[in-house]
C-alpha positions in Angstrom: 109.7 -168.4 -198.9 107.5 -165.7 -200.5 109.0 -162.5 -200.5 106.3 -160.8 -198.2 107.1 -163.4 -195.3 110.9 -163.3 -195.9 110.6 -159.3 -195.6 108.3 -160.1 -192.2 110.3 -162.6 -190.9 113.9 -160.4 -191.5 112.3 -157.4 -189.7 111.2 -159.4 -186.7 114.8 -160.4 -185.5 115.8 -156.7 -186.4 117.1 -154.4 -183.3 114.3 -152.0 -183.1 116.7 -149.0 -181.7 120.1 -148.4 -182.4 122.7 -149.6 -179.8 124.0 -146.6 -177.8 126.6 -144.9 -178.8 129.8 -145.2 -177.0 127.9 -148.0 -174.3 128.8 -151.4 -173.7 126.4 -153.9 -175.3 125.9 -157.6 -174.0 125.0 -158.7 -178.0 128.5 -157.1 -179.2 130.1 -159.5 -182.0 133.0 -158.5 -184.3 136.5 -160.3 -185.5 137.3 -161.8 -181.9 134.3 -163.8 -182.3 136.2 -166.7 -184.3 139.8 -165.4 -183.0 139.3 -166.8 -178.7 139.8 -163.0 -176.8 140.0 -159.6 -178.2 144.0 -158.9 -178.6 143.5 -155.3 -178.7 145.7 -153.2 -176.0 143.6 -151.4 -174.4 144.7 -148.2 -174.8 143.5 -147.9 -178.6 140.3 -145.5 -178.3 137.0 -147.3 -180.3 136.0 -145.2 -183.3 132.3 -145.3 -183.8 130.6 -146.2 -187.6 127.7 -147.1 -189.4 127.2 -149.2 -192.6 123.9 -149.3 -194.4 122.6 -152.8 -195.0 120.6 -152.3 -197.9 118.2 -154.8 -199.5 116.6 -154.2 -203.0 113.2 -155.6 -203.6 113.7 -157.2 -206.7 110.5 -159.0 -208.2 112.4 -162.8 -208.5 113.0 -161.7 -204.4 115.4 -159.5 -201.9 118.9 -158.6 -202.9 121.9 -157.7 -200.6 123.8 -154.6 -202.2 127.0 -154.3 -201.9 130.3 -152.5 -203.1 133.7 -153.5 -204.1 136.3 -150.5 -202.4 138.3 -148.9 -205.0 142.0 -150.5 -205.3 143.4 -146.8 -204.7 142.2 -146.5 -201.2 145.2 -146.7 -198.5 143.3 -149.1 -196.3 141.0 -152.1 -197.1 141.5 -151.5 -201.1 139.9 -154.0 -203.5 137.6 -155.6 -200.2 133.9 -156.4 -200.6 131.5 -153.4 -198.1 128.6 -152.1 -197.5 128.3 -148.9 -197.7 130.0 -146.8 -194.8 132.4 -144.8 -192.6 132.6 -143.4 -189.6 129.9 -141.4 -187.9 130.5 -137.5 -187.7 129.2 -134.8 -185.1 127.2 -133.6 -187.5 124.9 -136.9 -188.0 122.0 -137.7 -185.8 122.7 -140.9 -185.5 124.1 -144.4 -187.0 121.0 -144.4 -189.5 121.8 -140.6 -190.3 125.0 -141.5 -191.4 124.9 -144.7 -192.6 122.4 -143.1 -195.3 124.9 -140.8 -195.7 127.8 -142.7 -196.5 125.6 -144.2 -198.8 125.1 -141.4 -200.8 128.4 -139.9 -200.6 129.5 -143.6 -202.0 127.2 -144.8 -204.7 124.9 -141.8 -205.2 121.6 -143.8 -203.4 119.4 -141.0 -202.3 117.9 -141.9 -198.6 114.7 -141.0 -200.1 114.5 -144.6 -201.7 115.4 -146.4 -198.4 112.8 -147.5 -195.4 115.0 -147.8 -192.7 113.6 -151.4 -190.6 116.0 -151.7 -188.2 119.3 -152.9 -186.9 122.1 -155.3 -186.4 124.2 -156.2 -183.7 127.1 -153.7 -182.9 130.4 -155.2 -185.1 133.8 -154.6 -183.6 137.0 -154.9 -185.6 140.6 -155.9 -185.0 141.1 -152.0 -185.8 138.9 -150.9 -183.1 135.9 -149.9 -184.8 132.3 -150.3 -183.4 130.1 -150.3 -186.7 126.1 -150.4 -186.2 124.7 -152.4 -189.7 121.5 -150.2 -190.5 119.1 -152.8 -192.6 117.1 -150.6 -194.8 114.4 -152.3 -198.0 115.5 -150.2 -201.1 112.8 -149.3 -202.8 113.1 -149.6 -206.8 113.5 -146.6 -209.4 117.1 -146.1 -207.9 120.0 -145.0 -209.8 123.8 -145.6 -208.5 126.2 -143.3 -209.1 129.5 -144.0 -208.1 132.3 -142.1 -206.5 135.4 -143.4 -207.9 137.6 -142.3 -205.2 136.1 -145.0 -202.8 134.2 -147.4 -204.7 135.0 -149.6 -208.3 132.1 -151.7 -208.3 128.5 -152.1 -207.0 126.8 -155.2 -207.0 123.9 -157.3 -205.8 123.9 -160.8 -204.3 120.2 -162.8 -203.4 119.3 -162.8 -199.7 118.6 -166.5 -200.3 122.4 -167.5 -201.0 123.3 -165.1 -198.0 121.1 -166.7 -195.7 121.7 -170.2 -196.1 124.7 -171.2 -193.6 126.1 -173.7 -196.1 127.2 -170.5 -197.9 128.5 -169.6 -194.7 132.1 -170.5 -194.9 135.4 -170.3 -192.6 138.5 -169.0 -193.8 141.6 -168.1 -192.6 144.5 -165.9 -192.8 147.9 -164.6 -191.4 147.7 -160.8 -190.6 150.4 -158.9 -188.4 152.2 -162.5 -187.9 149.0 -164.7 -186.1 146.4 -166.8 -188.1 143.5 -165.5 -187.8 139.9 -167.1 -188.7 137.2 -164.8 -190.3 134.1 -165.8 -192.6 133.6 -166.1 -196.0 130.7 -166.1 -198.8 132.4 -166.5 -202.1 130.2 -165.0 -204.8 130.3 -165.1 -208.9 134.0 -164.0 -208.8 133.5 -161.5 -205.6 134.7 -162.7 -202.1 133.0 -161.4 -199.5 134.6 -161.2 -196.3 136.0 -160.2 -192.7 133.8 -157.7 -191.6 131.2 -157.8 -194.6 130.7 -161.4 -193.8 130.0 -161.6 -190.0 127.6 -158.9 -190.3 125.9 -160.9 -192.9 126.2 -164.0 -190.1 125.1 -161.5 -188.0 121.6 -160.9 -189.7 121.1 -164.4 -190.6 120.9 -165.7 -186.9 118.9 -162.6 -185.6 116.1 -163.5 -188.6 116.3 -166.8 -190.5 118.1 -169.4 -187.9 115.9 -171.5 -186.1 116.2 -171.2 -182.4 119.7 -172.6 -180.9 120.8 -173.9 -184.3 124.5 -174.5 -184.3 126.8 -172.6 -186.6 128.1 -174.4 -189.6 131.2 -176.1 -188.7 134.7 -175.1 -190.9 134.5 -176.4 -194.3 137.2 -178.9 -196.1 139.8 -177.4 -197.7 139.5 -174.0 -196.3 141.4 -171.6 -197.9 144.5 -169.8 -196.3 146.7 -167.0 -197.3 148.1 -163.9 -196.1 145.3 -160.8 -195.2 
């Protein structure tokens, strides 16, 4: 698909607004998706966050960028994100800080990125309510990278992302249950959890045709310990 009608045909299943903050929302996905119901208690309070989507335009086509956490961190060390964290008082909203994060991360001044609209709210196991904020990066961007949160940077083609035989299911025991969660294994980089349904996510909103079924759990899928 030429990279004009992949851009047009991404931005048409885009969220045109942000999903409230704080507010229910009847297209809310996250890690109970593949896991039957949420086993949260109730009394855990929902933290709100962004994460910046971004997507380079590249001349051979669109790139997904994304980082590899630094090993040092005390919680999700060493995992595949997108750029991220949670939203302050201070931002104006999930864009505002996803942009950001994104800075504060890998140096990528907002200035290079068109903000086209948003994903479905992600909730994880830990009780966070993300909002993905897809933005086109334009090029003449430098990275720089802030090695207390991030090791790597890296980009992966929209094109592998957005085919659904890429679209694997893994699983994993964390806190004693098995727990199923998608994967996109990549050139030595295994993207994941979180990462990965949002990537899911944008894939059925834009490039799935209409009541397409999702790709059933590969052979041999992989199993270890979270």
């Amino acid at each position: 698909m030429p990279q004009a009608d992949s851009r047009a045909r991404l931005i048409s299943g885009l969220r045109a607004t942000a999903p409230q903050r704080g507010h229910p929302d009847e297209r809310l996905t996250g890690d109970f998706r593949l896991n039957g119901p949420r086993e949260v208690a109730a009394s855990h309070a929902v933290s709100e966050a962004a994460v910046l989507v971004p997507l380079v335009e590249r001349a051979g086509g669109l790139h997904v960028l994304l980082t590899e956490r630094s090993g040092d961190l005390s919680s999700h060390a060493g995992q595949v994100a997108f750029p991220g964290g949670r939203i302050d008082p201070e931002d104006k909203d999930a864009a505002d800080a996803a942009l950001r994060e994104a800075h504060e991360e890998i140096g990528l001044e907002r200035h290079f990125v068109e903000v086209a609209g948003f994903l479905d709210p992600y909730e994880t196991g830990t009780r966070f309510r993300v909002v993905p904020v897809v933005g086109f990066v334009h090029l003449g961007f430098t990275l720089t990278l802030n090695p207390a949160e991030v090791d790597e940077a890296f980009e992966v083609p929209l094109a592998f992302l957005m085919n659904p035989d890429n679209h694997e299911r893994h699983s994993a025991v964390w806190q004693g249950k098995q727990r199923t969660f998608y994967a996109m294994p990549y050139q030595g980089h295994y993207i994941w959890g979180a990462t990965a349904g949002m990537i899911v996510n944008l894939y059925e909103r834009s490039f799935a045709a209409p009541g397409a079924a999702m790709p059933a759990p590969p052979r041999g899928a992989w199993a270890g310990t979270i």
